[in-house]
C-alpha positions as CSV (number, residue, x, y, z in Angstrom):
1,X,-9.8,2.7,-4.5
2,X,-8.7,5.9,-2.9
3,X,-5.5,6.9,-1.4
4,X,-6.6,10.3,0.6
5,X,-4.0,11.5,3.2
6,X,-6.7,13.9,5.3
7,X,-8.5,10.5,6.7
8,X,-5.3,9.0,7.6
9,X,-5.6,9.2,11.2
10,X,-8.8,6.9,10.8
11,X,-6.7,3.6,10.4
12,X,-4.9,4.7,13.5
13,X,-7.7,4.7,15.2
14,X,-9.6,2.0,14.4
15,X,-6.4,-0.7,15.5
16,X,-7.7,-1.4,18.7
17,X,-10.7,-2.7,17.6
18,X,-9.5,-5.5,16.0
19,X,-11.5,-7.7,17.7
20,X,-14.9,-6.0,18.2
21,X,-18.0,-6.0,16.7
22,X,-19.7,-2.7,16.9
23,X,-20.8,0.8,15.9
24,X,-19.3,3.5,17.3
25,X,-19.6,7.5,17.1
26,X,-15.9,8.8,17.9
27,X,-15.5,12.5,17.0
28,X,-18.4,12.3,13.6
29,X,-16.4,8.7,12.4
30,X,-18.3,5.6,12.3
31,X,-16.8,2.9,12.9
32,X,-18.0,-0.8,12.6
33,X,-16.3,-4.4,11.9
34,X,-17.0,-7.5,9.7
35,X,-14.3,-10.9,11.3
36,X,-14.9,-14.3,9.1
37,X,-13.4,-16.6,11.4
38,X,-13.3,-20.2,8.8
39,X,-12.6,-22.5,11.6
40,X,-16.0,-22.4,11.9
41,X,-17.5,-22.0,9.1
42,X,-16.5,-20.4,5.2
43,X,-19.1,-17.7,5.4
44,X,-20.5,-17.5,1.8
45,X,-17.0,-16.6,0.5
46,X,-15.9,-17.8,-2.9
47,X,-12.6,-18.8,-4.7
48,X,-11.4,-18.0,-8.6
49,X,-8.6,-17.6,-10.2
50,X,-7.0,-15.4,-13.0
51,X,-3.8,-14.4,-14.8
52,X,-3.1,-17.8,-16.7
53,X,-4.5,-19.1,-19.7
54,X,-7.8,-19.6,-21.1
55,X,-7.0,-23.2,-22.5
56,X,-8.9,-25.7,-20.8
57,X,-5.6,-28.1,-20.1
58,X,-3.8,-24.9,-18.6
59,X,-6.4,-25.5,-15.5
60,X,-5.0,-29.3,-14.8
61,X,-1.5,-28.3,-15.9
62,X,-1.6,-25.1,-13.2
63,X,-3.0,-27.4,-10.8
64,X,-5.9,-24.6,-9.0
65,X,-7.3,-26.1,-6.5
66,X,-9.6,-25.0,-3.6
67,X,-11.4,-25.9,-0.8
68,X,-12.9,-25.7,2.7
69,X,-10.9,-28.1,4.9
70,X,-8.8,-29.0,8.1
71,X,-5.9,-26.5,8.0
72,X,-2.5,-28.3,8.9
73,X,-2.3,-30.7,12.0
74,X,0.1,-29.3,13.7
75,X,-2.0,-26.1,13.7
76,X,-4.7,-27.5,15.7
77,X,-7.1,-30.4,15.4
78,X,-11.0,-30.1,13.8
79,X,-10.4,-26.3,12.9
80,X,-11.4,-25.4,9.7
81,X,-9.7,-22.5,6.7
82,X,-9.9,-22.1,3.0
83,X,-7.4,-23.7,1.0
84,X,-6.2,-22.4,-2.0
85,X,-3.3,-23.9,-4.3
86,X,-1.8,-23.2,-7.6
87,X,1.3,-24.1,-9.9
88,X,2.1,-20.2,-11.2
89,X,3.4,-21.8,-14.7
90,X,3.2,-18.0,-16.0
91,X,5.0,-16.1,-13.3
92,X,1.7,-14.6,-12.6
93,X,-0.9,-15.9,-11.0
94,X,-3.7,-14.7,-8.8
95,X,-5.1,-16.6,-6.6
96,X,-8.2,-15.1,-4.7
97,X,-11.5,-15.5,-2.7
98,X,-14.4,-12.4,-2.7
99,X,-17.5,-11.6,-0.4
100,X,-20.0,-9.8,-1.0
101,X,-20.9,-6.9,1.9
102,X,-24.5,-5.7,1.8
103,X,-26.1,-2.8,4.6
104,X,-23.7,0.3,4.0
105,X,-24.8,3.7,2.9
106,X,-25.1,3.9,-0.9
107,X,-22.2,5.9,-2.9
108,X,-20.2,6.3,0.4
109,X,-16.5,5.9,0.9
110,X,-15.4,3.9,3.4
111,X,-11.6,3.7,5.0
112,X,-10.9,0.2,5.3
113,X,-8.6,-1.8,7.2
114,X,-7.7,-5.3,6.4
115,X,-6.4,-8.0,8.6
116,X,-6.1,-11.3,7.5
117,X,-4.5,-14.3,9.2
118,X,-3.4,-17.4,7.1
119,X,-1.5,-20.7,7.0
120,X,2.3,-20.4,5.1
121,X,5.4,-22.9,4.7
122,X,7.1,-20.4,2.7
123,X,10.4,-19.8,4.3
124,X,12.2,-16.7,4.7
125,X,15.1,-16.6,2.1
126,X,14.4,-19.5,-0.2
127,X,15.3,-19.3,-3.8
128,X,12.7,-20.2,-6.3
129,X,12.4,-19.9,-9.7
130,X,11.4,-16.7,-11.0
131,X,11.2,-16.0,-7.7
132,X,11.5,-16.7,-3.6
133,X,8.6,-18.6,-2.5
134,X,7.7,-16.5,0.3
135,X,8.9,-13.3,-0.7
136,X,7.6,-13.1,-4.3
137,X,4.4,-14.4,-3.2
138,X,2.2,-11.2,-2.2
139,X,-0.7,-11.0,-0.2
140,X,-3.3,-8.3,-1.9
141,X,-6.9,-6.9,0.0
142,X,-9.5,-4.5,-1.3
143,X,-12.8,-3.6,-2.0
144,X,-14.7,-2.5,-4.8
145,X,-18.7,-1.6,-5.3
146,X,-18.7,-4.4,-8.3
147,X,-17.9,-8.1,-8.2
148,X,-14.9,-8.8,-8.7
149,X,-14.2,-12.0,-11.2
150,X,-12.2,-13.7,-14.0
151,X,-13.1,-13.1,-17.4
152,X,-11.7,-14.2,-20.9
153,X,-9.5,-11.7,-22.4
154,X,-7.0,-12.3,-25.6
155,X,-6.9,-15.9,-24.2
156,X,-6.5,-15.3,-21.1
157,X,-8.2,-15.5,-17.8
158,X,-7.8,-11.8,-16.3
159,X,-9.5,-10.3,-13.2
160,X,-12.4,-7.6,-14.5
161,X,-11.1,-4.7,-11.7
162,X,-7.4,-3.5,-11.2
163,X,-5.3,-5.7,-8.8
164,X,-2.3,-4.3,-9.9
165,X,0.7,-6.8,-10.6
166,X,2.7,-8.3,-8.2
167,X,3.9,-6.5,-4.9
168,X,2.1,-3.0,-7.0
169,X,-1.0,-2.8,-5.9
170,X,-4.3,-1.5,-8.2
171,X,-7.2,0.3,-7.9
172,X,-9.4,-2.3,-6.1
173,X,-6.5,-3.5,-3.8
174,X,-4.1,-2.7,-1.2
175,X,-0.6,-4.7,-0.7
176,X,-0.3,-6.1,3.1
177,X,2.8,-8.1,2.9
178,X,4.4,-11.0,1.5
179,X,3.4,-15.0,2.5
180,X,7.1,-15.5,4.2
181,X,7.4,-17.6,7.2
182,X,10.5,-18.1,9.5
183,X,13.9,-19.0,7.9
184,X,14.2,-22.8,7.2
185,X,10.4,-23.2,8.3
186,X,8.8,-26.5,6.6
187,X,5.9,-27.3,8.4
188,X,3.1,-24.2,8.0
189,X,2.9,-21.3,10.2
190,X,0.0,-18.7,11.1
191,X,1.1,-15.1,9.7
192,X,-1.2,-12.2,9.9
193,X,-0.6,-9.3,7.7
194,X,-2.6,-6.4,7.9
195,X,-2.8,-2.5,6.0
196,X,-2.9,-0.6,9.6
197,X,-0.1,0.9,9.6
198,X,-0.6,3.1,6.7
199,X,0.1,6.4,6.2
200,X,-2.4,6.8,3.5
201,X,-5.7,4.5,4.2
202,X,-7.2,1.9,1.6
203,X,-10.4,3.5,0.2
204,X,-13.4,2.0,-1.2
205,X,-16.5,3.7,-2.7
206,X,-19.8,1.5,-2.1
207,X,-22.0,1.1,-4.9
208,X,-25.4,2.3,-5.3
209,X,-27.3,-0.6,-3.6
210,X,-25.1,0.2,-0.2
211,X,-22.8,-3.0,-1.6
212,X,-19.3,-3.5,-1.5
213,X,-17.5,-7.0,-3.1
214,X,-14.2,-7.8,-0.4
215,X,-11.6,-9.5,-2.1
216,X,-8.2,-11.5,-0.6
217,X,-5.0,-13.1,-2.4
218,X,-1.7,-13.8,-3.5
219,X,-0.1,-12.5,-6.8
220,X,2.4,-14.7,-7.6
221,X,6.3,-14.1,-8.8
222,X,7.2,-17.5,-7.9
223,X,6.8,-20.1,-10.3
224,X,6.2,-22.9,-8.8
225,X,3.3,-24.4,-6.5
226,X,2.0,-21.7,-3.3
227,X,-0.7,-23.1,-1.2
228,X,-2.4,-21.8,1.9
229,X,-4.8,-21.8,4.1
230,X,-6.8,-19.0,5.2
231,X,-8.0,-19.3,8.6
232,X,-9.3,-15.5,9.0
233,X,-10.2,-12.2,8.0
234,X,-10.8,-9.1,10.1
235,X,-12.2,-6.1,8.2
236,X,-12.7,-2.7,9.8
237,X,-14.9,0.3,8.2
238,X,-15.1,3.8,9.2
239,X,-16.8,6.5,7.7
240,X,-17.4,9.9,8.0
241,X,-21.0,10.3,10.4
C-alpha cells in the first residue's frame, strides 16, 4: 500500500460511480468497478481469522464462526450476507474475508476505493470491556498483489501482510470506520463505511500475473463477542491510462 498525495483527486472522482460497472477514459485515468452484492450470491470470497492463539481449544473457546446465511429478519426476508463472529478473548482479533482479483495490468498501481455495507448491533456509546463494542471494533480494507492469510507464528495465528493494529492501519489496509450503530440500537442495522473521502488515496501495486488479493474486516479492541453480516462490497479502481 501507497499513500501518494498527487493522485488524490482520483478518489474524488471516482464517488459518483458507485454504482456502475464500466471503463472509462476521463482526462488519461481509467476507471472501472468490481460490486459483490451477497444477497445473491458469496462470490468466491473466503473467511479466516488471525491474531489469537495457535492452540487448537483457543478456536472453540474464541468461538469463530462463519458463514453464508440469511442476514437478520428485520433486514429483509430470503436475502443473503456473510456472517462472521468471534469472542476477541485477546483484545485482538481479526476477523476477515479475501478475494482474489484477476485481469489488471501486471506491476501497476491502482487507487482504490472501498465501499462496503454491513449488518451491526453495536450501539453508539456502549461500554465494553477493553473496549466499546462499536467504537473499538474497526472496519479495515485493502489490497495487496499476494494472498493474504493466517499463518503460525510464536504460537500464534498472525496475518502474513501488514494490517496494522487496531484503528492504525498497515501496509495492505486502509481504516474506513468503526462498526457503531445508533445509540441504544439492539436489533442490527445496515452501515456503510467507505475510504472516499480521503485526502491521500489507498494504493495497491498488482502483482506480476495482473492479480490483486482484496481483503475486508474488523480488528477488534473489544473483548467480548462482534458479529456481522456483510451484505456488500463496492470496489472502485483507477489507474493512470
Amino acid at each position: 500500500m501507497k499513500m501518494c498525495g498527487k493522485l488524490g483527486f482520483v478518489a474524488m472522482l471516482v464517488v459518483g460511480l458507485v454504482s456502475c460497472d464500466l471503463s472509462a477514459d476521463e482526462g488519461g485515468i481509467l476507471v472501472f468497478t468490481h460490486t459483490f452484492d451477497f444477497s445473491r450470491e458469496m462470490g468466491d470470497w473466503e473467511v479466516d481469522f488471525s491474531d489469537f492463539p495457535a492452540n487448537p481449544a483457543d478456536s472453540t473457546d474464541y468461538e469463530l464462526e462463519s458463514a453464508y446465511t440469511d442476514r437478520p429478519a428485520n433486514l429483509g426476508a430470503n436475502l443473503k450476507s456473510i456472517m462472521i463472529s468471534g469472542n476477541n478473548h485477546s483484545d485482538d482479533l481479526f476477523m476477515f474475508m479475501k478475494r482474489k482479483i484477476t485481469g489488471l495490468s501486471p506491476n501497476t498501481d491502482y487507487a482504490i476505493v472501498f465501499d462496503v455495507e454491513l449488518a451491526s448491533n453495536a450501539p453508539k456509546g456502549a461500554a465494553g470491556i477493553g473496549g466499546a463494542p462499536g467504537e473499538s471494533v474497526f472496519l479495515k480494507a485493502g489490497a495487496i498483489g499476494m494472498e493474504p492469510k493466517a499463518v503460525i507464528d510464536k504460537n500464534q495465528h498472525v496475518l502474513n501482510v501488514d494490517k496494522g493494529n487496531q484503528a492504525t492501519p498497515g501496509e495492505s489496509t486502509v481504516m474506513l470506520g468503526d462498526i457503531a450503530v445508533t445509540p441504544y440500537a439492539e436489533a442490527y442495522a445496515l452501515i456503510t463505511r467507505t475510504n472516499s473521502g480521503s485526502q491521500s488515496p489507498f494504493v495497491a501495486r498488482t502483482n506480476s500475473k495482473g492479480e490483486l488479493w482484496l481483503i475486508v474486516g474488523t480488528d477488534s479492541g473489544f473483548e467480548g463477542v462482534t458479529t456481522v453480516y456483510y451484505t456488500r462490497v463496492n470496489v472502485i479502481f483507477s489507474t493512470a491510462n
